[in-house]
N, C-alpha and C positions, 0 to 999 in steps of 0.2 A: 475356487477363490483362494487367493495368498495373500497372508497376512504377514506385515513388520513392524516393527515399532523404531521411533528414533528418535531418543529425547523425549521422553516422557506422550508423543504422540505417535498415534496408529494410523495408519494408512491402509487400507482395502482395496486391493486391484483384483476386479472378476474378468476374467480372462475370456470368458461365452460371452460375457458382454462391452467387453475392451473400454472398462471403465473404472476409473479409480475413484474411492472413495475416503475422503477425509472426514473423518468423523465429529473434529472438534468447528466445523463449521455449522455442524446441526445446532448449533445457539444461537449463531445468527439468520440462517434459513428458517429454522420451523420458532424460534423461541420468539417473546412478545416484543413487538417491533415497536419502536421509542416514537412518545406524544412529538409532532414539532420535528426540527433539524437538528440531525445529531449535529452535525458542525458547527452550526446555531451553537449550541448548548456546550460545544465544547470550549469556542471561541470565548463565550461568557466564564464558564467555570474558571479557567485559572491554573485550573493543576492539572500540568505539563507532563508531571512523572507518571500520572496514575493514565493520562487520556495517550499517552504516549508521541505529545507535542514536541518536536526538536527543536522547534525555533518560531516567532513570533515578528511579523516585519511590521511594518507602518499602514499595508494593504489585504498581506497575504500571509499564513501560517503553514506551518510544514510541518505534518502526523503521520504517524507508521499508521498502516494500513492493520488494526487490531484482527482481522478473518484473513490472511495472504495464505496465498499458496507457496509462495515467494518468498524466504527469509530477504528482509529490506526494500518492501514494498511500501513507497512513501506515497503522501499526497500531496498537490502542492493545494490548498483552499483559498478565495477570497474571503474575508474578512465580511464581507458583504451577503447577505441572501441573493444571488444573482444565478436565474435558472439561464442564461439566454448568452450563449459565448456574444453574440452581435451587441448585449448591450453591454456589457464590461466597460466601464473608463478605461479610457487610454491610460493612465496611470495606473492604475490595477493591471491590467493587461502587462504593460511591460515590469510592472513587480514580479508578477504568477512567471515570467517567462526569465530572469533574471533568476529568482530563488532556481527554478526550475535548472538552469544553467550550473548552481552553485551544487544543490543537490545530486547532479550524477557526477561531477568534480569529487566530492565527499566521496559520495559513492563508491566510486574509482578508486582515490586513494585509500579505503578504509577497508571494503570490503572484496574489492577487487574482480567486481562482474568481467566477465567476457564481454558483454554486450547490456543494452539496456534498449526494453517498450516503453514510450513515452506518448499518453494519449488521453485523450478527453472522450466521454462517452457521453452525447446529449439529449438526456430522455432516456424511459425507461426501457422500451423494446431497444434502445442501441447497447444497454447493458448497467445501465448506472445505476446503483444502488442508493445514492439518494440523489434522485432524479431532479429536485427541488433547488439543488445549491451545486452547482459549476464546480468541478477539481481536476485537476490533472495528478494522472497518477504517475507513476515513475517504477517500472519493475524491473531490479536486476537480473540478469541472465549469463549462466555459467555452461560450457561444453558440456555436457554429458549430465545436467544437472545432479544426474540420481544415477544410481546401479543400473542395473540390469530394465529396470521401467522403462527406461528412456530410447532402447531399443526394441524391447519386445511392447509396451503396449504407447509408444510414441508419447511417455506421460513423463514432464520432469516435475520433482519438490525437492524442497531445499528445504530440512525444517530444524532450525534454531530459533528460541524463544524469544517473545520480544524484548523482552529484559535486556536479557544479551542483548543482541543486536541495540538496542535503545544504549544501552552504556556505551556500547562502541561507538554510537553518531552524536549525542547528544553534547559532548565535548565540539568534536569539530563544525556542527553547526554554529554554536555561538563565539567561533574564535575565525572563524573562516572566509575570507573576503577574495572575491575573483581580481 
């Protein structure tokens, strides 16, 4: 097993079992999982800097993905409890696909991905973590993400804080227009 650390986070890659291991996601896998819809809950609270919200539309809201493996790993949320891409309003719909639009723009200029995964997971067995409420997520992707991982155990991380990263997008979200 080989261990590194970067930025205040440790990574675990066991080599017999060609698996990396991030450890500061053990609070959201095994710790106690929230009453209700986080999104829910975060759309009501308000506070953007602490839930790590960029931007707030008339449909749709845009949050860093607080558990990424991905330094600027966004979501794009409706505003709405809506589990069912099919029932979406056409107006929410082309909101989510607009911010969506604006967010890898930002992206681009800000952070400067190689490339970007843009995709909706619907239901729990397809991967969604909260399977209840519709998000498109948005993950940057850089050549070689990581050292030497990314050839020997086919594993990229990128890991900058969200802080960081939140100061560097949370300007261009709210001044930013396609």
């Amino acid at each position: 097993m080989f261990l590194f650390a970067k930025r205040y986070r440790l990574f675990y890659y066991d080599f017999m079992d060609k698996k990396m291991y991030a450890p500061w996601r053990e609070e959201y896998i095994l710790g106690p999982k929230e009453k209700g819809c986080l999104f829910c809950r975060i759309f009501r609270e308000k506070t953007d800097k602490q839930n790590f919200v960029l931007y707030r539309g008339n449909r749709v809201f845009i949050v860093m993905n607080r558990y990424p493996y991905v330094s600027g790993h966004l979501m794009v949320v409706p505003n709405r409890h809506i589990a069912h891409i099919e029932k979406l309003p056409r107006s929410t719909s082309e909101e989510l696909m607009y911010e969506t639009q604006r967010a890898v723009k930002i992206l681009k200029q800000t952070l400067r991905p190689h490339s970007l995964n843009i995709g909706i997971n619907l239901g729990h067995q397809s991967g969604a973590g909260v399977p209840g409420h519709l998000h498109q997520h948005i993950v940057p992707r850089w050549h070689g993400d990581t050292n030497f991982l990314s050839v020997i155990g086919n594993t990229r991380v990128v890991s900058v804080s969200l802080k960081t990263v939140y100061g560097q997008l949370v300007k261009p979200f709210q001044e930013f227009e396609l």
